[in-house]
N, C-alpha and C positions, 0 to 999 in steps of 0.2 A: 185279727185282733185276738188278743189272746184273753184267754176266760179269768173269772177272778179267782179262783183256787190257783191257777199258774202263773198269777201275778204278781200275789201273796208269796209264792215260792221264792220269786225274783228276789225277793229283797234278803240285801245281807247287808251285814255289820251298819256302819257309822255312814255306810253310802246307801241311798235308797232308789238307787236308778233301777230303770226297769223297759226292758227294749217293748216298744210299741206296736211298730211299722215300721214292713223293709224301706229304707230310701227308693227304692226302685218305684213301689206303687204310691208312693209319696209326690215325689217327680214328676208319675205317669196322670196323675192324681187332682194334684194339685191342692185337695184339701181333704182331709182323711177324718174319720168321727172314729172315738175313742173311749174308753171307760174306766177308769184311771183310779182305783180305792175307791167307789162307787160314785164318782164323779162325770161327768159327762166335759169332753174337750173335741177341742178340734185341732189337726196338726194341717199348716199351712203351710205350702212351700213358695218361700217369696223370696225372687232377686237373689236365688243360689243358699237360701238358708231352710232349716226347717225352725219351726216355729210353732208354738206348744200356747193355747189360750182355752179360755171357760167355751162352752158352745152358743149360751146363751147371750144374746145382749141386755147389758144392763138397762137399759133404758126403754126397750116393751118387750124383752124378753125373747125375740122373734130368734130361728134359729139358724145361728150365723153360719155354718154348713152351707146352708142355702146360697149366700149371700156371695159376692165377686172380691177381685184384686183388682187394684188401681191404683198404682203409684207408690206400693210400699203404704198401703193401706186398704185395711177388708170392709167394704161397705156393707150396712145392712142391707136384708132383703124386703124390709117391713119400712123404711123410711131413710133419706139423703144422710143419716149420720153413719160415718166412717169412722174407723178405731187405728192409728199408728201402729203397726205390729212391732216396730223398735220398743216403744213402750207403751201401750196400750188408750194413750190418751186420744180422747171423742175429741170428733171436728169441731171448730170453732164455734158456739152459741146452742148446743145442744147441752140439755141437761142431764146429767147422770157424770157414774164414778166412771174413772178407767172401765176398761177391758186388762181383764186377770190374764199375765201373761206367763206361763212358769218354763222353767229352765229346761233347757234340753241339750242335746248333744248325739252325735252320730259317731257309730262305734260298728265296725262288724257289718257294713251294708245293713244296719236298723239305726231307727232313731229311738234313743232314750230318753225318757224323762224322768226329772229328780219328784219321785213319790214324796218326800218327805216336804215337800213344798206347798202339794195338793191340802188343803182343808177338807174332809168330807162333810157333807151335809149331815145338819144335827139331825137326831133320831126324833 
């Protein structure tokens, strides 16, 4: 993972991507923690894709790292609700928003993510 002074480097012009982690240890992985403009994410490799979300769950916060794959969906590790990784929408009858998914892409055996997508947390 790269530091936050050389991730600030990463960014140029009107495109804010920014390589994260090699696909290889992604892969090898399965789910990889990350820190993204002072953000906390997790990159997921599900069903041949990589896949870029918040770490936390929104609904008790528990830390989804932790937590498995099942069907094209990351279950918590704190309780039976699971998140869609296509779009981040909670299993049926649980309460709480999405799961924040942001955009990524593999370029150069690394996976990317669009920084400009990230909100960092207010000061």
């Amino acid at each position: 993972m790269a530091d936050e002074q050389n991730q600030t480097a990463a960014l140029s012009g009107d495109e804010k991507w920014m390589p994260v982690c090699g696909l290889s240890r992604l892969i090898s992985q399965t789910i990889v923690c990350a820190r993204v403009i002072g953000v906390d994410l997790i990159l997921v490799w599900n069903e041949g894709h990589a896949v870029a979300c918040e770490r936390m769950c929104p609904h008790e916060q528990a830390d989804l790292s932790l937590g498995h794959l099942s069907g094209g969906r990351l279950c918590c590790p704190r309780h039976a609700a699971s998140f869609d990784l296509r779009n981040g929408q909670i299993s049926y009858g649980w309460p709480g928003r999405p799961l924040r998914i942001y955009p990524v892409r593999i370029k150069d055996d690394q996976v990317w993510i669009d920084a400009a997508a990230i909100k960092p947390p207010a000061s």
